[in-house]
C-alpha positions as CSV (number, residue, x, y, z in Angstrom):
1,X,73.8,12.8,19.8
2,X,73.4,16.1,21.6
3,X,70.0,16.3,19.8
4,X,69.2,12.8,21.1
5,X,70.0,14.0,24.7
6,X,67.9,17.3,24.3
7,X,64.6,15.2,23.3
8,X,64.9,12.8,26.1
9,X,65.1,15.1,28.2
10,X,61.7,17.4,26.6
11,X,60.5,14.5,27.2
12,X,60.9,13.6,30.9
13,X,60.1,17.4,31.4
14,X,57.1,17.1,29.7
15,X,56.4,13.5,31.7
16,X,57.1,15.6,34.9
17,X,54.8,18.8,34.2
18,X,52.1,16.2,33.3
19,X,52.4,14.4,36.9
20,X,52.5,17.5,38.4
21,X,49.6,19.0,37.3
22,X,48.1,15.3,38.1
23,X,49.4,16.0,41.7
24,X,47.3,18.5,42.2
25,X,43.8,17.1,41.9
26,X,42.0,14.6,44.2
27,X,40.0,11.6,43.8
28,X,36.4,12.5,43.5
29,X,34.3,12.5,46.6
30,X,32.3,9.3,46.3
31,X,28.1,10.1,46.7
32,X,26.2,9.6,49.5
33,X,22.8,8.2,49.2
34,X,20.1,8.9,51.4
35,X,18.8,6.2,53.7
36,X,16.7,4.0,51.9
37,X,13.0,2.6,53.0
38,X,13.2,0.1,55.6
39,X,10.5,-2.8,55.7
40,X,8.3,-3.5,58.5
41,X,9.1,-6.8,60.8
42,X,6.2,-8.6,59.8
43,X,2.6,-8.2,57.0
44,X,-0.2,-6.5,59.0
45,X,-2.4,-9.8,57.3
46,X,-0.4,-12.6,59.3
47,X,-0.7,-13.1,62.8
48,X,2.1,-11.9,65.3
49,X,2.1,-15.3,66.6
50,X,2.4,-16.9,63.6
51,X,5.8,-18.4,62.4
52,X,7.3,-16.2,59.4
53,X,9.8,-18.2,57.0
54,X,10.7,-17.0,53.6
55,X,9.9,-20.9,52.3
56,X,10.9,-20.3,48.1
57,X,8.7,-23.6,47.4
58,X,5.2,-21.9,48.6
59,X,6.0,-19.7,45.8
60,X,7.8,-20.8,43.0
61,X,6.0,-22.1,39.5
62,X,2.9,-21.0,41.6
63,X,0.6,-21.1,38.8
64,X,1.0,-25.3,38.7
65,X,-0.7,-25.6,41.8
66,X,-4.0,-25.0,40.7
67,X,-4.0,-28.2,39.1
68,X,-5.3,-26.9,35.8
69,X,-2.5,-28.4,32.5
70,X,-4.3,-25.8,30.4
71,X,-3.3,-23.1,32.5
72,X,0.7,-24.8,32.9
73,X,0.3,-24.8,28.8
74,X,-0.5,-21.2,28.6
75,X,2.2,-20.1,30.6
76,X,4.8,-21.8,29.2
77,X,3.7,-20.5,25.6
78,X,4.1,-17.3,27.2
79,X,7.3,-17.5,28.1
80,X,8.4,-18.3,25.2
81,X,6.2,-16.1,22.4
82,X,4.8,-12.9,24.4
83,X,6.0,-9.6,22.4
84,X,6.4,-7.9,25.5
85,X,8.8,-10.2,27.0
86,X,11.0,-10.5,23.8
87,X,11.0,-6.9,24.0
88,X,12.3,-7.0,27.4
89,X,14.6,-10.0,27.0
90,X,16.2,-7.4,23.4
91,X,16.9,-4.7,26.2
92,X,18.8,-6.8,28.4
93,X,20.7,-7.9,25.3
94,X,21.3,-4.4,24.4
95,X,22.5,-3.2,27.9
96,X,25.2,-6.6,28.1
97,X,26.7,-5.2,24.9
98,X,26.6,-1.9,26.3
99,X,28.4,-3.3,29.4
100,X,30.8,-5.1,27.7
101,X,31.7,-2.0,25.2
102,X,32.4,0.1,28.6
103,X,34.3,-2.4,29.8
104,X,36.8,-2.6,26.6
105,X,36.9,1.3,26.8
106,X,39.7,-0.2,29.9
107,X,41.9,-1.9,27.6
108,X,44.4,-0.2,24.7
109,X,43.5,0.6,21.1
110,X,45.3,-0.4,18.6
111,X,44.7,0.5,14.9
112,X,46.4,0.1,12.1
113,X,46.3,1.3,8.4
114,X,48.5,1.2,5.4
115,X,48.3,3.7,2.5
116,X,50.2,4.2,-1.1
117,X,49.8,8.0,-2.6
118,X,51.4,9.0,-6.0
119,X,51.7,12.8,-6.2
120,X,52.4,15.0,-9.2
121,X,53.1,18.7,-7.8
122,X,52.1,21.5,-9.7
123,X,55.4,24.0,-11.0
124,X,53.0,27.0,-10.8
125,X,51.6,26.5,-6.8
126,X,53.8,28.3,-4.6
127,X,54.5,25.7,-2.6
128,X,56.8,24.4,-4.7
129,X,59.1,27.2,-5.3
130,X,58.4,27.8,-8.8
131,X,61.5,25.5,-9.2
132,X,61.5,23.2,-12.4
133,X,64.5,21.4,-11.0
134,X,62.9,18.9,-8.6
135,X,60.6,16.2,-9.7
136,X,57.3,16.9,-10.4
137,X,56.1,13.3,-9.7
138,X,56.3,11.2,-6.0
139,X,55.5,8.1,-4.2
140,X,54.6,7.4,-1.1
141,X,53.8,4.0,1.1
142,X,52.9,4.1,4.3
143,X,52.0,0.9,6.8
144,X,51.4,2.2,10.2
145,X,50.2,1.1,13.6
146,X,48.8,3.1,16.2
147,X,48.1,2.2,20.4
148,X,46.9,4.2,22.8
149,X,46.1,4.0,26.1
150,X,44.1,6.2,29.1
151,X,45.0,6.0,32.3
152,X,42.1,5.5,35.3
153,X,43.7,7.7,37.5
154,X,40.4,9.0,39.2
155,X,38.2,6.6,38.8
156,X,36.4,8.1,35.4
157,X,36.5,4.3,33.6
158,X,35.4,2.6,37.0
159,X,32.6,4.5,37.7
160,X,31.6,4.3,33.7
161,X,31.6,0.3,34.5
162,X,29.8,0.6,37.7
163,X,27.0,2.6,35.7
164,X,26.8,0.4,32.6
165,X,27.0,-3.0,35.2
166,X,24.2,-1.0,36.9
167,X,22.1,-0.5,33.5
168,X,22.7,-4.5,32.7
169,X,20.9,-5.4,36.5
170,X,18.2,-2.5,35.6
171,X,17.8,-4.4,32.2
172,X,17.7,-7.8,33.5
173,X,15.1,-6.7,36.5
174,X,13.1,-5.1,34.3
175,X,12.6,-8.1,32.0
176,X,12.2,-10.1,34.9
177,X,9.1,-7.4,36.0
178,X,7.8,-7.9,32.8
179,X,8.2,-11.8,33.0
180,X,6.0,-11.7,36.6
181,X,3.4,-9.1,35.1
182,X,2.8,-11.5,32.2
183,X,2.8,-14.6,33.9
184,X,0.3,-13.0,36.7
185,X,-2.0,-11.5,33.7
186,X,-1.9,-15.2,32.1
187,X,-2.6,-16.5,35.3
188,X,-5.9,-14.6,36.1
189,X,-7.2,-14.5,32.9
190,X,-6.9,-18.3,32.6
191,X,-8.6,-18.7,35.5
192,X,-11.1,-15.8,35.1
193,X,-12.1,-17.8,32.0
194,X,-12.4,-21.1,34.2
195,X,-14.4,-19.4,36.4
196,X,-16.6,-18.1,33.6
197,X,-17.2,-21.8,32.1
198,X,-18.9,-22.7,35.3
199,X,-21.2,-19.7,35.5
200,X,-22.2,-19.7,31.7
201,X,-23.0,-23.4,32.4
202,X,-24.9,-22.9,35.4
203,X,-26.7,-19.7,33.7
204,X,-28.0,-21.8,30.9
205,X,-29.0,-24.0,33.2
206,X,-31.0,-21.7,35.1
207,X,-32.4,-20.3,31.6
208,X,-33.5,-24.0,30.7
209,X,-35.1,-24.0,34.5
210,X,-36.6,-20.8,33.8
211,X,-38.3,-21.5,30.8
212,X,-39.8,-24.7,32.1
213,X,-41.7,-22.1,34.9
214,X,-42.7,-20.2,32.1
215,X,-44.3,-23.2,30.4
216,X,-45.9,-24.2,33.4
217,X,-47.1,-21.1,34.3
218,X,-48.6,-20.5,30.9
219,X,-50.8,-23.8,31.3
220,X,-51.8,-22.8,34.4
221,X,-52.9,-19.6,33.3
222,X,-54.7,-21.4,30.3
223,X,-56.3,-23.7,33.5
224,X,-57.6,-20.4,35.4
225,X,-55.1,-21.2,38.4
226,X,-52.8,-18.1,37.9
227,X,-53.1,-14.1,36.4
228,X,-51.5,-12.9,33.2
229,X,-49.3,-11.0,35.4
230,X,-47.5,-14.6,36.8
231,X,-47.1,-15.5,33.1
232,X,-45.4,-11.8,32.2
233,X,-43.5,-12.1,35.4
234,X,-42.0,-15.8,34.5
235,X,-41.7,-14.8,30.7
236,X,-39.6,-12.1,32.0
237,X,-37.6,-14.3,34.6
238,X,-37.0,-16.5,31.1
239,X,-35.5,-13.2,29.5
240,X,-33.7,-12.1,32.5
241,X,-31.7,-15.9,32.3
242,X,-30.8,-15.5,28.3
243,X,-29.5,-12.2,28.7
244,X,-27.5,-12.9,32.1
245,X,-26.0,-15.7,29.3
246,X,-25.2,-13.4,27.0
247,X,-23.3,-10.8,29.2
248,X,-21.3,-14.0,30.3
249,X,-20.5,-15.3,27.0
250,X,-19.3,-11.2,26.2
251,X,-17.4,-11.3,29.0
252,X,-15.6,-15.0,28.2
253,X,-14.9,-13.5,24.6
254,X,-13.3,-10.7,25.9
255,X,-10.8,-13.1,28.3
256,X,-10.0,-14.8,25.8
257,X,-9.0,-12.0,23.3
258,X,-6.9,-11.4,26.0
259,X,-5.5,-14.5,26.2
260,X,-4.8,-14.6,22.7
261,X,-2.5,-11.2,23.0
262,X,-0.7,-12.4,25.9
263,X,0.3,-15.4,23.9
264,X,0.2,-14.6,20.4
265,X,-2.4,-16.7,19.2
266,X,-5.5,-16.0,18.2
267,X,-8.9,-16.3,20.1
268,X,-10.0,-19.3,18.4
269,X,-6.5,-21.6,20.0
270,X,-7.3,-19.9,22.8
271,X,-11.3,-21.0,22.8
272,X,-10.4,-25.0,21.4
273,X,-7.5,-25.0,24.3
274,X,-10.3,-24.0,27.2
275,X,-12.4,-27.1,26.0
276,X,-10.5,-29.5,28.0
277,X,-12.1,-29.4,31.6
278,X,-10.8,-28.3,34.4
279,X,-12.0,-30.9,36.7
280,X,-9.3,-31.0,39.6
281,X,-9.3,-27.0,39.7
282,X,-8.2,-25.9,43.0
283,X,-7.2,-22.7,45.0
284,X,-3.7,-23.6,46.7
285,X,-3.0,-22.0,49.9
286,X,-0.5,-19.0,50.4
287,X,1.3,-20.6,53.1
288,X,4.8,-19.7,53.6
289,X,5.0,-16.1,52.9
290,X,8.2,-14.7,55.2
291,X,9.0,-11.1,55.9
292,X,9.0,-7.9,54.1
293,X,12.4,-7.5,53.8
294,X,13.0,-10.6,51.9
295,X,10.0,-9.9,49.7
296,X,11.7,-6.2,48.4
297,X,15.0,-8.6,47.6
298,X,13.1,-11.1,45.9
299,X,10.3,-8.9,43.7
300,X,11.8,-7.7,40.2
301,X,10.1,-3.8,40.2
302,X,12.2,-3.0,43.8
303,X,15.7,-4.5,42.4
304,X,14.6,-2.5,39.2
305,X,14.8,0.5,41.2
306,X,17.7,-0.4,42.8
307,X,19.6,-0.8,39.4
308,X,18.2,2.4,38.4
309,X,19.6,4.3,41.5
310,X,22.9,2.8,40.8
311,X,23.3,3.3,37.4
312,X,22.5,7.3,38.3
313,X,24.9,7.0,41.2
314,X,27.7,6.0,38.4
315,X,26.8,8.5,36.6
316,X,27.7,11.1,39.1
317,X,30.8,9.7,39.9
318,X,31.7,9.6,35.9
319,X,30.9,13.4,35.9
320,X,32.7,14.1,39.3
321,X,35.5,12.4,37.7
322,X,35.7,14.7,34.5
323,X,36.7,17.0,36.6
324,X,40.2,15.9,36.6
325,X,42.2,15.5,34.0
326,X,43.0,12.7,31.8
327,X,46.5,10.7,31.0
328,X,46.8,8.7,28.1
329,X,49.7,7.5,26.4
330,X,50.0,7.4,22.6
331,X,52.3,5.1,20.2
332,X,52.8,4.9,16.7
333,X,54.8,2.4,14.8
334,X,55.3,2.3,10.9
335,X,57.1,2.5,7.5
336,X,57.3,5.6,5.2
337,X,59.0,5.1,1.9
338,X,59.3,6.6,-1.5
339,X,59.1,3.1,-3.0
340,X,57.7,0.0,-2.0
341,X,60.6,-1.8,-2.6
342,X,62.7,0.8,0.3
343,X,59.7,0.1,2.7
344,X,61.0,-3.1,4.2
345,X,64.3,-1.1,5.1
346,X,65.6,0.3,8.5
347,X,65.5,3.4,7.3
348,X,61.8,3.9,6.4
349,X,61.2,3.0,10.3
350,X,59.4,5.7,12.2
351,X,58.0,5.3,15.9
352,X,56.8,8.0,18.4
353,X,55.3,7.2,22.3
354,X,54.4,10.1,24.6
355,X,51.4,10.6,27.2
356,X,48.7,13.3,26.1
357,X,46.6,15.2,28.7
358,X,43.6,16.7,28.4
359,X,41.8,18.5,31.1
360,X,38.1,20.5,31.1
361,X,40.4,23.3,33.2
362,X,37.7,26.2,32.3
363,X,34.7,24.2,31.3
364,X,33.7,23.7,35.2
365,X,30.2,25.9,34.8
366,X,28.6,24.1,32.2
367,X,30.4,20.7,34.5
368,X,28.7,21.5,37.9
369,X,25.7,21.9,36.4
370,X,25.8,18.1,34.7
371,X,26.6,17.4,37.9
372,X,23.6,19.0,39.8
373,X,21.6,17.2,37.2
374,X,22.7,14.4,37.7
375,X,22.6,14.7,41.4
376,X,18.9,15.5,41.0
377,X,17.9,12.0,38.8
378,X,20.1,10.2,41.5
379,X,18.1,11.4,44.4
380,X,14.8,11.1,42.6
381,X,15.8,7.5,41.7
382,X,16.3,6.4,45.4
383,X,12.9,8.3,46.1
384,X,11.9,6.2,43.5
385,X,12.7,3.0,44.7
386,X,11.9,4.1,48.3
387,X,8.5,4.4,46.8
388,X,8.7,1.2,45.2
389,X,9.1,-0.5,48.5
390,X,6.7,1.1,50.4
391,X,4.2,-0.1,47.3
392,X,5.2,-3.8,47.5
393,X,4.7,-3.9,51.2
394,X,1.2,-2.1,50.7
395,X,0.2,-4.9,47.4
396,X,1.5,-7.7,49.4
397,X,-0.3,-6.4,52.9
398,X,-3.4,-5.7,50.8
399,X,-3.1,-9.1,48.8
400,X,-3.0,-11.3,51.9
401,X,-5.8,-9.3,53.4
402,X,-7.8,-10.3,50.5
403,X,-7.3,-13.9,50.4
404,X,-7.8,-14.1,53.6
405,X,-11.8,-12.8,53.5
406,X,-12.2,-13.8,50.0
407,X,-11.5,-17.4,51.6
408,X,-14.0,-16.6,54.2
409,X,-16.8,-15.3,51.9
410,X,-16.3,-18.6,49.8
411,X,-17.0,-20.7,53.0
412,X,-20.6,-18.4,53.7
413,X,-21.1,-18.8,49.7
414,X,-20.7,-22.6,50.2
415,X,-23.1,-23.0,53.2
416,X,-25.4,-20.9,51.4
417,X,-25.6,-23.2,48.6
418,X,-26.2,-26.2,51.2
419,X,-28.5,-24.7,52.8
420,X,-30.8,-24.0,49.3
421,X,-29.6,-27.4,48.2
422,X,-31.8,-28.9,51.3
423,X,-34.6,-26.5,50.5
424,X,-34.9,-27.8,46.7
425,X,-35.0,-31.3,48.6
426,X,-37.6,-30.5,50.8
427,X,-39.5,-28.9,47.8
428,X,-39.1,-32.1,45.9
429,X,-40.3,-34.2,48.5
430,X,-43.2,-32.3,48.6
431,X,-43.7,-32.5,45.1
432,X,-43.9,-36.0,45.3
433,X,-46.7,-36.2,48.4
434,X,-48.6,-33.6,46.4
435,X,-47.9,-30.7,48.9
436,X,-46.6,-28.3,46.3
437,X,-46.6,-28.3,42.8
438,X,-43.9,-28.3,40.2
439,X,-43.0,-24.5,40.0
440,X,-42.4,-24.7,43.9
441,X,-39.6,-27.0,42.7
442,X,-38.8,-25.2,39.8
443,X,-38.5,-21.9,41.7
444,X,-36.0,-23.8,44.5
445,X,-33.9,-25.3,41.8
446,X,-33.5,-22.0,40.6
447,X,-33.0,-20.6,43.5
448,X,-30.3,-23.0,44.1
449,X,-28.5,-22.4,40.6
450,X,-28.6,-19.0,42.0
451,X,-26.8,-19.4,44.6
452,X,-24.0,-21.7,42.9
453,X,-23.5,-19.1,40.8
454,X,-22.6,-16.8,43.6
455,X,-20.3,-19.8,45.0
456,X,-18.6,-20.2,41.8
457,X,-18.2,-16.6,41.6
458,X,-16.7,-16.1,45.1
459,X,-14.5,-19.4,44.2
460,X,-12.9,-17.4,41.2
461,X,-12.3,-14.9,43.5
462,X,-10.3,-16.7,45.6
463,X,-8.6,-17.8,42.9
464,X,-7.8,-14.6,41.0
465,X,-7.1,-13.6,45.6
466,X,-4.3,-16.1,45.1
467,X,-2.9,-14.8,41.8
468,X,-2.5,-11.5,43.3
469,X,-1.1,-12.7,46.9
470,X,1.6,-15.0,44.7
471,X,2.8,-12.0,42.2
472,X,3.0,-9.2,45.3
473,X,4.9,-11.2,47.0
474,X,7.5,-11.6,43.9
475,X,7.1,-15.0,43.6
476,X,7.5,-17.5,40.4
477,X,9.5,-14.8,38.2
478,X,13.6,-16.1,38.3
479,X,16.1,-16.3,40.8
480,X,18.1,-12.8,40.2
481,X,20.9,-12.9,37.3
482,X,22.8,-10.0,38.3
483,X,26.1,-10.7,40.0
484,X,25.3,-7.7,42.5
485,X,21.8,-6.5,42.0
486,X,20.6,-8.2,44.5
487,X,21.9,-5.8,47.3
488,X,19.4,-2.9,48.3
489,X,21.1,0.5,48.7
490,X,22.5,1.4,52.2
């Protein structure tokens, strides 16, 4: 018994030194960020007078209101076989398990182990005495388990949480800014290749027209009514046409190359699923379009930022907090016999509890400098995702700019073409009352394919205008996933 007393009371002195040295220390100061970007009131593109909602129908599934099913097809095959986005969608996977591996770091261990060991001692190792007397041979079995337990005194395990929560938003923002990025490039070269079917149609029409003048122009020549110079001139013209084809059908190849990586398919799907027209093909309108501020909350690459900077912020506080020392508490429970049949008896019991601390008491050098590193990626991540912000107001400022006189230089385009399609009319009706011959009409046909060429270019424009206003604005990608990744630094 007086043994008995004299450990218990090591041990409450031991329990007492340990909270007194824990008396000592504080909880780590907690970091303060600096003030983050703040968004304008309004886009420099939209009218003060205009009325500003953050409307989510203007911009979510986007890409199916341009009325083309190919270009619906497309993107859902992206979503669900681009490389990239698996990629993306493994990281998230890999910073969950991550999260959830910090979060049982909280919880006790408990192991346990068993073990039999037969021993035959040497009489000769002096260890043993040199004595013949005892047995050279023993057993031993051993079942054992083990807990322990640490303590989140300071806050170490909470800011280890709040970094690895902070990694899992990163993750999940970061697929979700490479969900948007593929979606938009799917979106602009699908209808990049749209627009491309119409010029290569209207170029080979053009060619056909062209070499019809040519013709002409050769039996005129033959007739005495023109030079050789108007036949080189229209032979050249006919050139011109084929190889303005050509450059066209390079370009389409090359769209639809990309295509094929975007969707992992090859160029041929890609070519047979572009046959089906695209007859009710239209640019929607970027109506709705809100404020800034609701913008930076809504587009992935800002709240990526945001989860970076927070995930370095709990990484600061994880290192501030090593500063202090740690209390866990350590048990052990088992059997130790000679024999396996004296190892279910009371007397092979054996149990031990007691708190362990550990403390980096002279390792503070090597410590404050983690810490000023770490302090350094922290502030360069909110510089970071200040300059994120002030990029997505600039893209989406610039994007709505460019729809906006894209749209307008479709309108000129389109009264261009009106205006040559009455000149071809006028040239035709005096075909017929012999006024002009048939290379006057040739030539304003031509002229007019000319100029739907430059209306079917500027139309693609407005369309690919529309891709880009849609993805600066962060629209179309997921509402976010993250239980709190949605709030911006303050």
């Amino acid at each position: 018994m007086p043994e008995q007393v004299r450990g218990c009371r090591a041990w409450r002195a031991g329990v007492c030194a340990v909270f007194a040295v824990l008396a000592t220390a504080c909880a780590a100061p907690p970091t303060t960020p600096l003030k983050p970007q703040e968004a304008p009131a309004q886009y420099q593109a939209v009218n003060s007078s205009s009325t500003l909602r953050s409307d989510e129908a203007d911009l979510a599934a986007w890409w199916t209101r341009f009325n083309d099913p190919v270009l619906s097809g497309f993107v859902t095959l992206a979503m669900n076989d681009n490389l990239d986005l698996a990629m993306a969608l493994a990281r998230v996977e890999q910073a969950r398990a991550s999260l959830a591996r910090s979060q049982a770091d909280r919880r006790p261990t408990i192991d346990a182990s068993s073990s039999a060991t037969w021993l035959r001692r040497s009489l000769e190792d002096p260890a043993s005495g040199g004595s013949s007397q005892a047995s050279r041979n023993s057993d031993s079995w051993r079942a054992e388990g083990s807990t322990s337990w640490e303590l989140d005194l300071f806050g170490r395990r909470d800011a280890a949480d709040t970094a690895a929560s902070a990694r899992a938003d990163w993750r999940a923002f970061d697929a979700q800014a490479v969900r948007l990025t593929v979606l938009t490039d799917v979106a602009r070269n699908t209808l990049t290749a749209r627009g491309l079917q119409r010029r290569i149609a209207l170029a080979e029409e053009s060619a056909v027209l062209d070499e019809e003048l040519w013709q002409i122009t050769r039996a005129r020549q033959r007739g005495g009514q023109v030079s050789g110079g108007d036949v080189i001139r229209a032979e050249a013209l006919w050139h011109a046409g084929k190889a303005s084809v050509a450059r066209l059908r390079s370009d389409e190849a090359a769209v639809h190359q990309a295509l094929a990586l975007l969707l992992a398919k090859t160029p041929q799907d890609v070519a047979l699923a572009l046959q089906t027209p695209a007859q009710a093909l239209t640019a929607p309108t970027v109506g709705a379009v809100g404020v800034p501020a609701v913008m930076l909350e809504r587009r992935p690459d800002v709240m990526r930022a945001v989860g970076q900077w927070r995930a370095a912020v709990g990484e600061v506080a994880v290192l501030k907090a090593e500063r202090y020392p740690r209390l866990s508490f350590v048990g052990n429970l088992g059997l130790v016999a000679g024999s396996l049949a004296s190892l279910g008896s009371s007397a092979a019991l054996t149990a031990s509890l007691g708190p362990t601390l550990s403390w980096r008491a002279l390792d503070f050098g090597r410590l404050d400098a983690d810490i000023a590193q770490a302090q350094g990626l922290e502030r360069e991540a909110l510089l970071r995702y200040r300059q994120t912000a002030v990029t997505a107001v600039a893209e989406s400022n610039t994007a709505l700019s460019d729809i906006r006189w894209r749209q307008q230089a479709l309108a000129l385009a389109q009264d261009a073409q009106r205006a040559q399609t009455q000149a071809r009319e006028i040239a035709a009706v005096q075909y017929r009352h012999g006024a002009a011959d048939f290379s006057v009409v040739l030539d304003a046909q031509r002229e007019m394919n000319r100029y739907q060429d430059t209306t079917a270019t500027a139309e693609q424009a407005v369309w690919l205008a529309a891709v880009s206003a849609f993805s600066a604005l962060g629209g179309g990608w997921s509402e976010p996933t993250a239980q709190d990744g949605a709030a911006r630094p303050r």
